[in-house]
C-alpha positions in Angstrom: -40.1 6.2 -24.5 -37.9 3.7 -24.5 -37.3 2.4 -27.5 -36.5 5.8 -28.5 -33.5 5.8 -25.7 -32.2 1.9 -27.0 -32.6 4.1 -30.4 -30.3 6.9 -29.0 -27.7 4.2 -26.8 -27.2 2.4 -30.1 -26.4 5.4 -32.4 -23.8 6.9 -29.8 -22.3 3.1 -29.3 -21.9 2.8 -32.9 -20.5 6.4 -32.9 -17.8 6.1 -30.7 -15.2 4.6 -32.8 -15.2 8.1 -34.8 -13.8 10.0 -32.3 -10.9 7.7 -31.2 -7.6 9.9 -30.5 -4.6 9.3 -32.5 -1.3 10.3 -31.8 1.5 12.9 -33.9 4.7 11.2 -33.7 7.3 13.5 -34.1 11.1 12.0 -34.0 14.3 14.6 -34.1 16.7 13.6 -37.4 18.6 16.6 -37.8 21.7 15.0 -36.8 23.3 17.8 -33.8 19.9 20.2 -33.6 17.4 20.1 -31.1 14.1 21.6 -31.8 12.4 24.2 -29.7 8.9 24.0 -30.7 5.8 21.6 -32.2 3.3 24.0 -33.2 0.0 21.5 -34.4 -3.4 23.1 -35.6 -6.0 22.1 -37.3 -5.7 23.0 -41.2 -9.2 24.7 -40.7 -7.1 27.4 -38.2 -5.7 30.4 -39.4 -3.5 30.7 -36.4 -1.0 28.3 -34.5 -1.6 26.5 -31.5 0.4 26.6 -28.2 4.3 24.5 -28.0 2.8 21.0 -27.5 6.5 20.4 -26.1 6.6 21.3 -22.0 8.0 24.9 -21.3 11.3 23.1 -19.9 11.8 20.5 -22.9 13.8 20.3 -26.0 13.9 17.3 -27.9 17.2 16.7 -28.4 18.6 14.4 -31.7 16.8 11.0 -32.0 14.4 11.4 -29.4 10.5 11.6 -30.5 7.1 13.2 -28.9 3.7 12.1 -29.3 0.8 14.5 -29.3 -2.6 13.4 -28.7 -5.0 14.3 -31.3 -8.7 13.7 -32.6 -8.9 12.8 -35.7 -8.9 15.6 -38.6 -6.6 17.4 -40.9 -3.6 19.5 -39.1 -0.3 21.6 -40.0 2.3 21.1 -37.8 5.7 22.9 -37.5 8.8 22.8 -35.5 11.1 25.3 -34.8 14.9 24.4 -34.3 17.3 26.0 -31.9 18.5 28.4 -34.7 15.0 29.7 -35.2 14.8 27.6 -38.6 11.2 26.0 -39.3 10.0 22.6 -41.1 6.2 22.6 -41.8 4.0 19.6 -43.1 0.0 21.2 -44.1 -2.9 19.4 -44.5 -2.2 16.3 -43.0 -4.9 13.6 -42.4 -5.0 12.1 -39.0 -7.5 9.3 -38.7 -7.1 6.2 -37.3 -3.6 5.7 -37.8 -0.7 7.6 -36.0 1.1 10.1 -38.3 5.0 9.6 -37.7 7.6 12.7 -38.8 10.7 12.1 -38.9 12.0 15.7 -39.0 15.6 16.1 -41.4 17.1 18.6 -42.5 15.8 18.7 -46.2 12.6 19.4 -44.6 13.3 23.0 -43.8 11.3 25.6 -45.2 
């Protein structure tokens, strides 16, 4: 019995590193527009996922938002103050942080 719980400790220790959050960077360059809206969902999803920015917040030019995330594969959109939208699909996020830096030639 108890080597099969060592057995057990050992494969969730060396299983732990997979699951290790990572963060969406997302940085406003669209020079005088703020954005509205982050939409991020997994690419698996058919649907969007709630504003990851706070009900009271815009980010304004220049300033960034981070999103925790697990690692996987994920769309993620923003929507500007004039309703346009700038999407990125299938991104892998891993172990490293993915950084956007949203400009205008991005738009949809």
């Amino acid at each position: 019995m108890g080597k099969v719980i060592l057995a057990l400790c050992l494969v969730l220790l060396g299983t732990t590193g997979c699951f290790d959050p990572a963060k969406i960077v997302i940085t406003n360059d669209l020079d005088r527009t703020n954005i509205e809206y982050i939409y991020v969902s997994s690419s698996s999803e058919d649907q969007w996922g709630i504003n990851s920015l706070p009900e009271w917040k815009v980010l304004l030019p220049e300033e960034s938002h981070s999103i925790t995330v697990l690692p996987d594969t994920y769309d993620i959109q923003v929507v500007d103050e004039n309703g346009d939208t700038y999407t990125i699909w299938d991104r892998e996020v891993q172990d490293d942080d993915l950084l956007w830096r949203v400009i205008p030639t991005d738009i949809d």
